[in-house]
C-alpha positions in Angstrom: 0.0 0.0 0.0 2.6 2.4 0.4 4.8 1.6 -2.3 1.8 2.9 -4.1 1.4 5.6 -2.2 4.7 6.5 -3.0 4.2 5.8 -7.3 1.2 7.8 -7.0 3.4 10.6 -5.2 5.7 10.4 -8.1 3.9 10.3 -10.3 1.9 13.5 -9.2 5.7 15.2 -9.2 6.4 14.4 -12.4 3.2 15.6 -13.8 3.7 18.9 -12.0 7.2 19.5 -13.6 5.7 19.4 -17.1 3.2 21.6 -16.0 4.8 24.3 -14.0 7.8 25.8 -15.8 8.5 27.4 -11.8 8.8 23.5 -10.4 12.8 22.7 -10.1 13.5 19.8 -12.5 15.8 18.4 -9.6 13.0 17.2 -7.4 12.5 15.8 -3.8 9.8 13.5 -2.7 8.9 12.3 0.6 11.9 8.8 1.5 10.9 5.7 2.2 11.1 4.2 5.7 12.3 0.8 5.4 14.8 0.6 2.7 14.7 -1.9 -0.1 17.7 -4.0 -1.6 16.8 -3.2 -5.3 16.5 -0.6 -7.5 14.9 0.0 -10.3 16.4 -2.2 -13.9 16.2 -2.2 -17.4 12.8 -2.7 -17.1 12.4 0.5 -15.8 14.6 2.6 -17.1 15.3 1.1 -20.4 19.1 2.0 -22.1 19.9 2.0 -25.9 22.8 -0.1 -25.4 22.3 -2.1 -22.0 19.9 -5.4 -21.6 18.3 -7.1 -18.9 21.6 -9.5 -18.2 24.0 -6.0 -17.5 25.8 -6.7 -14.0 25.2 -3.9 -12.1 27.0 -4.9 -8.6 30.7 -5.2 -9.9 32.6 -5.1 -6.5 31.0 -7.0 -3.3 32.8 -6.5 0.1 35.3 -3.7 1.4 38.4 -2.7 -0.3 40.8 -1.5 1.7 43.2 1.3 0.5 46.5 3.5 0.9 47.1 5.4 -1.9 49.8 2.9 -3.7 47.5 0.6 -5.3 44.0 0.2 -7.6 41.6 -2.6 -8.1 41.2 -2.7 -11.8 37.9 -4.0 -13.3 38.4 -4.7 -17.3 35.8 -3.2 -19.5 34.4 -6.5 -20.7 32.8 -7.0 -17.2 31.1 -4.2 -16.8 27.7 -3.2 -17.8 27.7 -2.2 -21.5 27.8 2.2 -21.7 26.0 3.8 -24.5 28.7 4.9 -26.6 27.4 8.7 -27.1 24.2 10.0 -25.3 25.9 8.5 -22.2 24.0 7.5 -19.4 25.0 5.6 -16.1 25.1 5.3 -12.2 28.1 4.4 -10.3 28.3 4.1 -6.6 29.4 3.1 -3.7 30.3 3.4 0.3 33.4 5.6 1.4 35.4 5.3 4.6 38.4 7.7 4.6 40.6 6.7 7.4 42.4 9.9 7.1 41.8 13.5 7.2 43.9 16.0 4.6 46.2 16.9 7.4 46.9 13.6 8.8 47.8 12.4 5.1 51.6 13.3 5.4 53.8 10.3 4.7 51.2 8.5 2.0 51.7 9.1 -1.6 51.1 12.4 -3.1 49.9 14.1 0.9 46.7 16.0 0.5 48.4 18.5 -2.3 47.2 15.9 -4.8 43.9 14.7 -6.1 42.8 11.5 -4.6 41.5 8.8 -6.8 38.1 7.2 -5.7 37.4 5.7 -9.3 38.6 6.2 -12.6 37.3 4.5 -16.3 39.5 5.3 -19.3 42.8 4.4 -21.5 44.3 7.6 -21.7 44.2 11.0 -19.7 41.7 12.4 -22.3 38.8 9.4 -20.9 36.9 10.9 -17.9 33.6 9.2 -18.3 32.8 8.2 -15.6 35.7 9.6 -12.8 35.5 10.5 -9.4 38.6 12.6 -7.5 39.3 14.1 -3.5 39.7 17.1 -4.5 43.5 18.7 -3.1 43.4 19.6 0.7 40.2 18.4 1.0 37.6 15.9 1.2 35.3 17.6 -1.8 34.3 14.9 -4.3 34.9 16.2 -7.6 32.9 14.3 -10.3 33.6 14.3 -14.3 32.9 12.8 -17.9 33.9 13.3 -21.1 31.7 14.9 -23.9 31.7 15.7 -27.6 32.3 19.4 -26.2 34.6 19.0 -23.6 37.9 16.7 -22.7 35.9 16.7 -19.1 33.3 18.6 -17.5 33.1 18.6 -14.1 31.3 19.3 -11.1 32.5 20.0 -7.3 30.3 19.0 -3.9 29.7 21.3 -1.3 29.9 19.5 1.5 33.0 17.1 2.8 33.0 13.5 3.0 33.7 12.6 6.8 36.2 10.8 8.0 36.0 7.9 9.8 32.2 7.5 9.5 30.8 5.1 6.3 29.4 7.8 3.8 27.5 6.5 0.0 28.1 8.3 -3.1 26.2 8.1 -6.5 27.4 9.8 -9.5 24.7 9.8 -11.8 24.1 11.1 -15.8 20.7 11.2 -17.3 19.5 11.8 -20.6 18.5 15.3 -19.3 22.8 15.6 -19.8 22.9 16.4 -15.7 25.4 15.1 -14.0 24.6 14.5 -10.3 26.2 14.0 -7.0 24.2 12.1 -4.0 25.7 12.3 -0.6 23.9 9.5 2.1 21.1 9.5 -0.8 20.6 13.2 -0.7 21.6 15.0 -4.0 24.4 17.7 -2.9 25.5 18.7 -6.5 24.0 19.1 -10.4 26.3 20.0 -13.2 24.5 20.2 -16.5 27.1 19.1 -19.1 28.7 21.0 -22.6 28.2 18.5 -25.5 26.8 15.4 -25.8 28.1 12.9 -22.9 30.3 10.2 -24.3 31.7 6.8 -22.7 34.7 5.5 -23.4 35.8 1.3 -23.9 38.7 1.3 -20.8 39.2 -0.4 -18.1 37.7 0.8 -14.6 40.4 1.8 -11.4 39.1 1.9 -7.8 41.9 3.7 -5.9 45.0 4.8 -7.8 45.2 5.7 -11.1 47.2 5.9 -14.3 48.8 9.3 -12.6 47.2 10.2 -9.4 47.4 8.3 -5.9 44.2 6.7 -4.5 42.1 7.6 -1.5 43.2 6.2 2.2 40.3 4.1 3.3 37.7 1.9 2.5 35.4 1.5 -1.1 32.6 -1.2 0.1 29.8 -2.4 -2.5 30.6 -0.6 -6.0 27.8 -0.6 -8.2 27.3 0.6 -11.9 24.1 0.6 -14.5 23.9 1.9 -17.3 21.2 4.7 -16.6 20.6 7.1 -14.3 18.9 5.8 -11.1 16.1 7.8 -10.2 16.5 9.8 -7.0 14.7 7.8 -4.5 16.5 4.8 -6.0 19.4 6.5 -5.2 18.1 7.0 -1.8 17.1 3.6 -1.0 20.4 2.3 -2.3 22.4 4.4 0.3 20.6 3.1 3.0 20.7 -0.9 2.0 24.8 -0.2 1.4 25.0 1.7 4.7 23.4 -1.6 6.7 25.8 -4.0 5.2 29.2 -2.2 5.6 31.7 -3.3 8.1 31.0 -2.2 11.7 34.5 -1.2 13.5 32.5 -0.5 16.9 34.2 3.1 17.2 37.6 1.1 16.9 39.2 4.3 14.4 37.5 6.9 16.9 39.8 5.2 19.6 42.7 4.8 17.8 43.0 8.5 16.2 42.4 9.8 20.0 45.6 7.4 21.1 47.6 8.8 18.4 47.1 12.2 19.2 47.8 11.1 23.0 49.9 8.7 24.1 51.6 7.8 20.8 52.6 11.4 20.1 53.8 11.7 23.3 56.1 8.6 22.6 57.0 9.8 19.0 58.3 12.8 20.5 60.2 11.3 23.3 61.5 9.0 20.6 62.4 12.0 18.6 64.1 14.0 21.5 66.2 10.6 22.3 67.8 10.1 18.7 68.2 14.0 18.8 70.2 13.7 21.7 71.9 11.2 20.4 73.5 12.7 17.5 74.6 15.6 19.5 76.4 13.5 21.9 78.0 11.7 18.9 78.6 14.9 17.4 80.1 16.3 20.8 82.4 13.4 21.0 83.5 14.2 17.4 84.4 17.4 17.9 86.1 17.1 21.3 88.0 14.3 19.0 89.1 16.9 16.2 89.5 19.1 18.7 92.2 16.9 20.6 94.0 16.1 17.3 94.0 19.4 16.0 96.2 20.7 20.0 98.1 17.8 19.1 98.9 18.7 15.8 99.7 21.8 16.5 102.4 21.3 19.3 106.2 22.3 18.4 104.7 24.5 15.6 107.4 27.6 15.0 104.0 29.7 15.4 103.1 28.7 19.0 107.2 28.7 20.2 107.4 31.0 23.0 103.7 31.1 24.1 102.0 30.3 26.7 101.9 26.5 26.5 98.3 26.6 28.5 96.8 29.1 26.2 93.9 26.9 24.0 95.5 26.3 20.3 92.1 26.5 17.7 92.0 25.7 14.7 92.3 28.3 11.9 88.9 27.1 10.9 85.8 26.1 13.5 84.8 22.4 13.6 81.6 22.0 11.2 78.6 19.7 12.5 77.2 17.0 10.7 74.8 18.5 8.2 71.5 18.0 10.2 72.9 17.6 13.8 71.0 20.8 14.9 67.9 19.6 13.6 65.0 17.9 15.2 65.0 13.8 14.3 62.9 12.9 11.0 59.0 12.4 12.5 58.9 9.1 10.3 61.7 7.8 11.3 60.9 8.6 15.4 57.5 7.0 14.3 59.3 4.1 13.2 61.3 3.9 16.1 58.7 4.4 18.6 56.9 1.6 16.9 59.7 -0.6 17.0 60.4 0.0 20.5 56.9 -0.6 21.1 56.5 -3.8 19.2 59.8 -5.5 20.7 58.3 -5.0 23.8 55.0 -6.7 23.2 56.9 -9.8 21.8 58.5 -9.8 24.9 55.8 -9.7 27.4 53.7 -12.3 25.1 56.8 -14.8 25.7 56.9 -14.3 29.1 53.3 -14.8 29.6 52.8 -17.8 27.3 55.8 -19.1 29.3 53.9 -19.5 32.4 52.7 -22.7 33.6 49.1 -24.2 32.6 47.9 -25.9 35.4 48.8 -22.8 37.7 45.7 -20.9 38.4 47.5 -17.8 39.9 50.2 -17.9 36.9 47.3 -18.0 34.1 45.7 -15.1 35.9 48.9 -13.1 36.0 49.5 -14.7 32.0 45.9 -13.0 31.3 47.5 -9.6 32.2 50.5 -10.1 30.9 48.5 -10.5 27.1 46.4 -7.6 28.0 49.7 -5.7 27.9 50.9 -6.7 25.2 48.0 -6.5 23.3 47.7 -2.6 24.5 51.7 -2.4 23.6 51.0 -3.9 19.7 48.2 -1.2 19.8 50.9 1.6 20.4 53.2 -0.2 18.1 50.4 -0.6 15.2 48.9 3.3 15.5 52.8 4.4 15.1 53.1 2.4 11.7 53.7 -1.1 12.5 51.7 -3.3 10.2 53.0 -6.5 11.5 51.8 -5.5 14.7 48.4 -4.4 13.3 47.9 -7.8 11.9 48.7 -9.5 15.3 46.6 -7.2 17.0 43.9 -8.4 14.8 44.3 -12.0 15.7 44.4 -11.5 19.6 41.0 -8.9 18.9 39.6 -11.9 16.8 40.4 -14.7 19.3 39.4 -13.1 22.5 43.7 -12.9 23.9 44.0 -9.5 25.9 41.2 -9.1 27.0 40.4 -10.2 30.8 37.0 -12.3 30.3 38.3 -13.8 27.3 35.8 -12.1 25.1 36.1 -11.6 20.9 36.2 -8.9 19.6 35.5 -9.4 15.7 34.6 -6.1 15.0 37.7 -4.5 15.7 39.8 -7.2 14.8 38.3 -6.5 11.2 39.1 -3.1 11.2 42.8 -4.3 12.0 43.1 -6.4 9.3 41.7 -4.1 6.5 44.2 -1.6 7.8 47.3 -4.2 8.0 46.3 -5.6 4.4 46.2 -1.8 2.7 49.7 -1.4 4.3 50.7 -4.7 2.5 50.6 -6.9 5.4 51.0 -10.4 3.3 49.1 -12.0 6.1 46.3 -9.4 6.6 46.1 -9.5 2.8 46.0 -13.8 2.9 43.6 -13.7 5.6 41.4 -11.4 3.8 41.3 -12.8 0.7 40.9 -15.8 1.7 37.3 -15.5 3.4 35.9 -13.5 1.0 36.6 -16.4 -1.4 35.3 -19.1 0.9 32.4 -16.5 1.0 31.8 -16.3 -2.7 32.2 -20.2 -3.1 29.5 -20.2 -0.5 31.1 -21.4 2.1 31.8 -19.7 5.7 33.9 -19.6 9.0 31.3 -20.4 10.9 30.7 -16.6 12.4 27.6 -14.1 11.7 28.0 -11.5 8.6 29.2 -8.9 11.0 31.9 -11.0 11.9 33.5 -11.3 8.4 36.0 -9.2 6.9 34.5 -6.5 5.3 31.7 -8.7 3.6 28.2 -8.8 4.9 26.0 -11.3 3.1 27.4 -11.7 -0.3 24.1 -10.5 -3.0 26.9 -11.5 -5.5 30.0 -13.7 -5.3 30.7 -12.9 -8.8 31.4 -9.2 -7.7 32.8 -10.8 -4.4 35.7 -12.4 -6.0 37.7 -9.4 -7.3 37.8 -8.3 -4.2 39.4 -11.6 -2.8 41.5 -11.5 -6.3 42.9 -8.1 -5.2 43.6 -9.2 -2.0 45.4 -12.6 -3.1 47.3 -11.2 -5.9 48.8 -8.7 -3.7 50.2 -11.5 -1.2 51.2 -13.3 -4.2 52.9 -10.8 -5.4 54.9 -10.1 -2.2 55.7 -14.1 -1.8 56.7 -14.0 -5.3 59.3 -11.0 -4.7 60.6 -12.0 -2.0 61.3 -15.7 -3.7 62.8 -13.9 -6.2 65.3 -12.2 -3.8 69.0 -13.8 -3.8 68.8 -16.3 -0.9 65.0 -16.0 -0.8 64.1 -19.7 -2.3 62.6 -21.5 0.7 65.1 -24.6 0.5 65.0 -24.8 4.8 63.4 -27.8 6.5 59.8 -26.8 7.1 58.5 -27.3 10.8 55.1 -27.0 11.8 55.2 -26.6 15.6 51.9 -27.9 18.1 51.1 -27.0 21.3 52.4 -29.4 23.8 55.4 -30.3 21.3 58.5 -31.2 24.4 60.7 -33.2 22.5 63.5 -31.6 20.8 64.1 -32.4 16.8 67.2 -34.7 16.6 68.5 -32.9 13.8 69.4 -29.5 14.8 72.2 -30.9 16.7 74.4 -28.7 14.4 77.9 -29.8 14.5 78.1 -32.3 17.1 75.5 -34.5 15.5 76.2 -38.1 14.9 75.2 -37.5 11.5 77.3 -34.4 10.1 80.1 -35.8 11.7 79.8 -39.1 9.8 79.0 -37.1 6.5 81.9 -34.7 7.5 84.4 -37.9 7.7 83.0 -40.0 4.9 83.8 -36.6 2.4 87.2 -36.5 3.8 87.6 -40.2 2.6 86.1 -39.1 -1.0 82.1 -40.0 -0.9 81.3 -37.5 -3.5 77.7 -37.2 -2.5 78.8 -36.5 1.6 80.7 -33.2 -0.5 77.6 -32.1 -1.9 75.9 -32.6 1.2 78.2 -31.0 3.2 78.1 -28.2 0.8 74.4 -27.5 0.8 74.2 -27.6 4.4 77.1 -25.1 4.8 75.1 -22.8 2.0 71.9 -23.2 3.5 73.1 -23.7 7.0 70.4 -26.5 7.5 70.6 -29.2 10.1 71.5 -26.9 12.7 75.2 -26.1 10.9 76.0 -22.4 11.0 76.1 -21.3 7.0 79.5 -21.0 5.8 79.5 -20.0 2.1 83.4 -20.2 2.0 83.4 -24.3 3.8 80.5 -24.9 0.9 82.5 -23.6 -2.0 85.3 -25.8 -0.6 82.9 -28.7 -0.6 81.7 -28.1 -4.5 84.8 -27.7 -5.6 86.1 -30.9 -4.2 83.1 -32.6 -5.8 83.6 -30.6 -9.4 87.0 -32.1 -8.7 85.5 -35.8 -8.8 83.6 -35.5 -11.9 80.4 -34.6 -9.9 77.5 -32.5 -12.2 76.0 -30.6 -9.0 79.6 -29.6 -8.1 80.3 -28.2 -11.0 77.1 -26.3 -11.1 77.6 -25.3 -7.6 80.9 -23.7 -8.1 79.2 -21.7 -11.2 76.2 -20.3 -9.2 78.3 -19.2 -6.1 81.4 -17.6 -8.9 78.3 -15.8 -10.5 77.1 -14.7 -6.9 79.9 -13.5 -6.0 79.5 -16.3 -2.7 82.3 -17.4 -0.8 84.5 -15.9 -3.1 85.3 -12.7 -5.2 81.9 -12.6 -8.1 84.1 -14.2 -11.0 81.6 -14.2 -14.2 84.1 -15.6 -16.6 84.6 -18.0 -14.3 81.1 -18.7 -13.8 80.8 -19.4 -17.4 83.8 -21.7 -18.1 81.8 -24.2 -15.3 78.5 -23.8 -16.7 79.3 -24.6 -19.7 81.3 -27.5 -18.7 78.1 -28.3 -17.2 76.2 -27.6 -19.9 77.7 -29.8 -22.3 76.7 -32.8 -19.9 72.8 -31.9 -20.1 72.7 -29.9 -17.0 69.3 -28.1 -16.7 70.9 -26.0 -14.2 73.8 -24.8 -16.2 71.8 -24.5 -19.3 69.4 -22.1 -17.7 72.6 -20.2 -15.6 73.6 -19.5 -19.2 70.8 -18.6 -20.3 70.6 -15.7 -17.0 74.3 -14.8 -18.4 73.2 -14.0 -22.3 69.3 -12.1 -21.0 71.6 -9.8 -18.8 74.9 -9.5 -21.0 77.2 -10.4 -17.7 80.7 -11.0 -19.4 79.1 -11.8 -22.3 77.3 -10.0 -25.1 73.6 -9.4 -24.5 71.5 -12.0 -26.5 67.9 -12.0 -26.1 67.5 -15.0 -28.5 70.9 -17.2 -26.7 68.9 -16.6 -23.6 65.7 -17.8 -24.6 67.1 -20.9 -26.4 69.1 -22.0 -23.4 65.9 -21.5 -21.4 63.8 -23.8 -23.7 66.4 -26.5 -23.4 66.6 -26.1 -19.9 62.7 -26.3 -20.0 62.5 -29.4 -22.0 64.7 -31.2 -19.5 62.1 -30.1 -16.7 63.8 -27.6 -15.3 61.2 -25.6 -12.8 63.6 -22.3 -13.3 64.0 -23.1 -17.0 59.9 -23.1 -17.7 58.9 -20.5 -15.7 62.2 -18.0 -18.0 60.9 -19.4 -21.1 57.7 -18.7 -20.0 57.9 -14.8 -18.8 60.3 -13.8 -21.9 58.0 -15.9 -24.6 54.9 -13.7 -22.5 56.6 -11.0 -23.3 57.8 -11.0 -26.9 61.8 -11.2 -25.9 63.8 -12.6 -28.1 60.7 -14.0 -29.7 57.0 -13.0 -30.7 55.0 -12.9 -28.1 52.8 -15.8 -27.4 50.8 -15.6 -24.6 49.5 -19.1 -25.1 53.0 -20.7 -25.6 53.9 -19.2 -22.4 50.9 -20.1 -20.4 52.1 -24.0 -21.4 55.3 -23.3 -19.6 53.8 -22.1 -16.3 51.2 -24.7 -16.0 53.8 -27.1 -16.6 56.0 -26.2 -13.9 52.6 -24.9 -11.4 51.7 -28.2 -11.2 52.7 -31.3 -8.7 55.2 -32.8 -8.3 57.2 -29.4 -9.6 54.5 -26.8 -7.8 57.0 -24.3 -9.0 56.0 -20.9 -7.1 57.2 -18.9 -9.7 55.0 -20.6 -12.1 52.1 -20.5 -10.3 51.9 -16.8 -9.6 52.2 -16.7 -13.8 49.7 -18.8 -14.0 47.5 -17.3 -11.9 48.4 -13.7 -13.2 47.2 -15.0 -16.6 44.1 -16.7 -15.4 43.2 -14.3 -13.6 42.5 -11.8 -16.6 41.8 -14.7 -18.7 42.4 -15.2 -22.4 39.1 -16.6 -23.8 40.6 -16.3 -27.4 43.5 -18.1 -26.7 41.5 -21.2 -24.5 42.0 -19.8 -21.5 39.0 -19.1 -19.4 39.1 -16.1 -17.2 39.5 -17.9 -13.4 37.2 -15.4 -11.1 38.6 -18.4 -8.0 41.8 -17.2 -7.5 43.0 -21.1 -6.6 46.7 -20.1 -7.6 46.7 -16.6 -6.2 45.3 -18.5 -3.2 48.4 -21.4 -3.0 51.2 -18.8 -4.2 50.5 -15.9 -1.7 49.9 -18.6 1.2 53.2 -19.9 0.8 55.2 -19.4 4.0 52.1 -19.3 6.0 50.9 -23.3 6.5 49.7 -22.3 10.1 46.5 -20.4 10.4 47.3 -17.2 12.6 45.1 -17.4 15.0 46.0 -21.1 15.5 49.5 -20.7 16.0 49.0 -17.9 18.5 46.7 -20.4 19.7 50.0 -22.6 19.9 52.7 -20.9 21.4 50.3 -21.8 24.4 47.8 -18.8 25.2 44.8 -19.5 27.4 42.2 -17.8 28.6 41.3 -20.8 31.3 
């Protein structure tokens, strides 16, 4: 009955605006009470160029932000723009976590424009874009038009900070462009020329060349028309109910930054400062000293006053910035450290305590209630390694005296530690919203869930999770790439309760190295090489000794043995255990080489891509890579792969190349390197080419999760904390 109340009221306005030339064409009418969790669709509005299949929720859950980064949506999955006469809707919830003046530190500060969203190739696409304007929080909102590069229209009010806030940028065939704020239009901007779209990709956050907001984008929807205003309304208030609830969590934490954490910065900063002035003092009473000393039995001081103070013809300069206050970042970041080494320790000492001691768990309770407030003071100075721990004692009740959970907070954690590129934060976020989108669950309520409150869409959930895993991929992936970063280290899985000690981390007065140790003296060729990898990698409790494992591959080379050889060509190229010796490194490999080593095959190949004592040959490189790759070399595939991806010393073939990685992503191999290729590729999916676009994020899920085989919470959970 009232929902035709409402049409008839509509209805009545719209009459009246044909009627009346004095009745404003932007119009108000009386909201609706109990909001709705639909708007309006094709059906209603009708669009030359959309149809009744057009997605209109793209994103599903909360995207959390610092500037550095964008979620990228292609063009192909999103609903289908009128090509001129452009019409559309886009919008979405906002939480800035920052306001202009608390933005030093993050790219660009507030003296930039701050990218919401952003849908275009080049700089002259604007349809549709949203900015922060510069030392504010004004939205600025613009499209493209026959007329005009960009037209553009400013709000007149701020968007809040920490407080959940909808926008809707809308463009009707009337040609204005519109601005809601919480469902209540703010700004109308009627536009020069005919509105036109444009066929690029969409950027939440960061674009092409400004940095991104610092916050939150939750629920980002898009038709293709312009909602009507009290579809705009209702919209704002279903998006509003299903955002994350931080229960006042930011509130708290910007009051202890302005409190007690400045207070610690800034004792921080007068330590440091005073250190560098006594170092300084002690460097000049040093000069100062040698210069008396240097002057003694000078002609010019014969017959003086042998007390009298000798000085220098020229005063003692301070170090350039001795006088000045230390950096604020860098006492941040020492404040934070200070902070954070002390919540380890109290959590040890706690955890340490006995179980079955009623008076030692009580005094444990408070001991993780400290630490938990010291990883708070850690993670508001900067820490996100702290932030992400702190999220995990919120979320699993440790800290807090009755043992109670806190998932609201602990949600708000998380989000923050994954926008600072917390690989864990980013793992743990990632990964629910996929089991959410899969339709699966942890077990807790909607509110509990990071950032994602009843999916409407898993579709539009998974980017979300894709953004998140990529990112933790990505950082797993760099830091395997990293000399000495290959996990090659036994890998131990510890339990609560586990007493015994391992047997093999006796180091060097186990049985066992001391056997392998005599038998490579005697000339066992395979004790060398494992004496030599566990000298490289200092496994089995030996310290790593990269000079004792070149002796130990050499010896083996010596013998005849292949893995010697190669061993004594990767550490020359290194430059490990010895002086870096490239020419060298190629006399072995090739020696190597010429016996079928995959290894040496693709070290040469490494040599030719970067020209290292050799001339730079794209093509060399890539054929030594595909031989290395047919003899199932993991490093070999995943080369060929990335230069044949990229068209280097070949054309490019992103098909060929996807056969590479999946050869090496899968078992027994499981090549890391691989997968993240793999995953990269699926991810944006090559239908043309046979390979289906993978919304799942299954590799993204396995490469970024490498490194982290305990759940969090559960190994907190095992280094013994209790709340009994």
């Amino acid at each position: 009955m009232r929902r035709c109340a409402v049409s008839a009221l509509i209805a009545l306005l719209v009459v009246a605006a044909g009627c009346d030339a004095h009745v404003p064409s932007i119009k108000q009418v009386r909201r609706l009470e109990v909001p709705r969790h639909w708007v309006g669709g094709f059906d209603v509005h009708g669009n030359a160029s959309g149809t009744a299949e057009s997605p209109t929720d793209i994103l599903d859950g909360t995207l959390a932000l610092d500037g550095r980064f964008a979620l990228v949506l292609q063009h192909e999955i999103l609903p289908r723009l009128a090509p001129v006469y452009t019409t559309f809707t886009v919008s979405m919830a906002l939480y800035l976590s920052k306001d202009p003046t608390e933005l030093e530190g993050y790219p660009g500060g507030a003296d930039q424009f701050r990218g919401i969203f952003w849908k275009g190739r080049g700089n002259q696409d604007r349809t549709p874009s949203a900015w922060l304007t510069p030392r504010t929080n004004r939205v600025t909102f613009r499209a493209s038009t026959t007329g005009a590069r960009e037209v553009w229209g400013t709000t007149k009010r701020s968007i809040p900070v920490r407080r959940w806030t909808h926008i809707a940028f809308t463009l009707g065939p009337d040609r204005l462009m519109k601005l809601y704020v919480d469902g209540q239009l703010d700004s109308a901007v009627e536009t020069v020329g005919i509105p036109v779209a444009n066929d690029g990709p969409m950027y939440v956050g960061k674009d092409m060349t400004q940095p991104g907001i610092v916050g939150f984008v939750h629920g980002v929807s898009m038709h293709a028309h312009a909602l009507r205003e009290e579809d705009v309304y209702q919209q704002s208030r279903w998006s509003l109910r299903s955002v994350p609830d931080f229960d006042d969590e930011p509130e708290t934490e910007a009051s202890l930054l302005a409190g007690e954490v400045a207070l610690g910065i800034e004792n921080a900063a007068r330590e440091t400062f005073m250190e560098l002035m006594d170092n300084n003092n002690t460097e000049m009473e040093t000069t100062k000293t040698e210069t008396t000393e240097g002057n003694e039995g000078k002609g010019e001081n014969k017959g003086k006053n042998p007390d009298a103070k000798v000085e220098s013809e020229e005063p003692t300069e301070l170090k350039a910035g001795s006088h000045a206050p230390a950096d604020p970042n860098e006492a941040a970041g020492k404040y934070a450290g200070d902070q954070f080494e002390l919540a380890e320790r109290i959590m040890a000492a706690s955890l340490a305590l006995p179980d079955d001691d009623g008076e030692a768990q009580r005094v444990a309770r408070a001991g993780l209630a400290a630490a938990r407030a010291a990883y708070r003071r850690s993670a508001v100075a900067g820490n996100s390694t702290a932030r992400f721990i702190l999220s995990t004692m919120y979320d699993a009740g440790y800290g807090s005296v009755d043992g109670r959970r806190e998932p609201k907070r602990a949600v708000y954690h998380r989000l923050v530690a994954a926008a600072a590129g917390e690989t864990g934060a980013q793992l743990a976020a990632g990964t629910e919203l996929f089991t959410t989108a899969k339709g699966g669950g942890s077990g807790q309520s909607n509110s509990n869930r990071v950032g994602h409150h009843g999916a409407r869409n898993p579709t539009a959930t998974c980017p979300v999770a894709l953004y998140y895993l990529f990112h933790a991929a990505t950082r797993a992936y760099e830091d395997l790439a990293k000399p000495g970063g290959q996990s090659r280290v036994e890998r131990l899985k510890l339990f609560e309760g586990v007493a015994n000690q391992r047997g093999d981390h006796k180091g060097e007065n186990d049985d066992r190295i001391a056997y392998l140790r005599q038998a490579a003296e005697l000339g066992e060729t395979r004790a060398m090489i494992a004496m030599g990898n566990a000298h490289y990698w200092g496994n089995f409790g030996v310290p790593r000794d990269l000079e004792r494992a070149l002796r130990y591959y050499e010896r083996a080379h010596n013998h005849g043995v292949l893995s010697g050889t190669v061993g004594v060509a990767k550490m020359s190229l290194k430059g490990e255990g010895m002086s870096k010796n490239a020419t060298k490194a190629m006399e072995y490999y090739h020696a190597a080489a010429n016996r079928n080593s995959p290894d040496a095959l693709n070290g040469l190949g490494y040599l030719h891509f970067y020209g290292d004592e050799v001339e730079k040959n794209l093509t060399t490189a890539l054929s030594y890579f595909k031989r290395a790759a047919e003899l199932g070399s993991g490093d070999g595939l995943v080369n060929a792969g990335l230069m044949v991806r990229g068209g280097m010393g070949c054309a490019r073939n992103v098909s060929e190349a996807y056969g590479y990685f999946v050869r090496c992503a899968a078992p027994p191999m499981a090549h890391q390197s691989c997968q993240y290729n793999a995953a990269m590729i699926e991810a944006a999916g090559e239908p043309e080419l046979g390979i289906p676009r993978d919304r799942n994020g299954r590799r993204s899920h396995a490469t970024g999760g490498r490194g982290w085989p305990v759940d969090v919470a559960d190994g907190r959970r095992a280094q013994g904390a209790s709340r009994g």
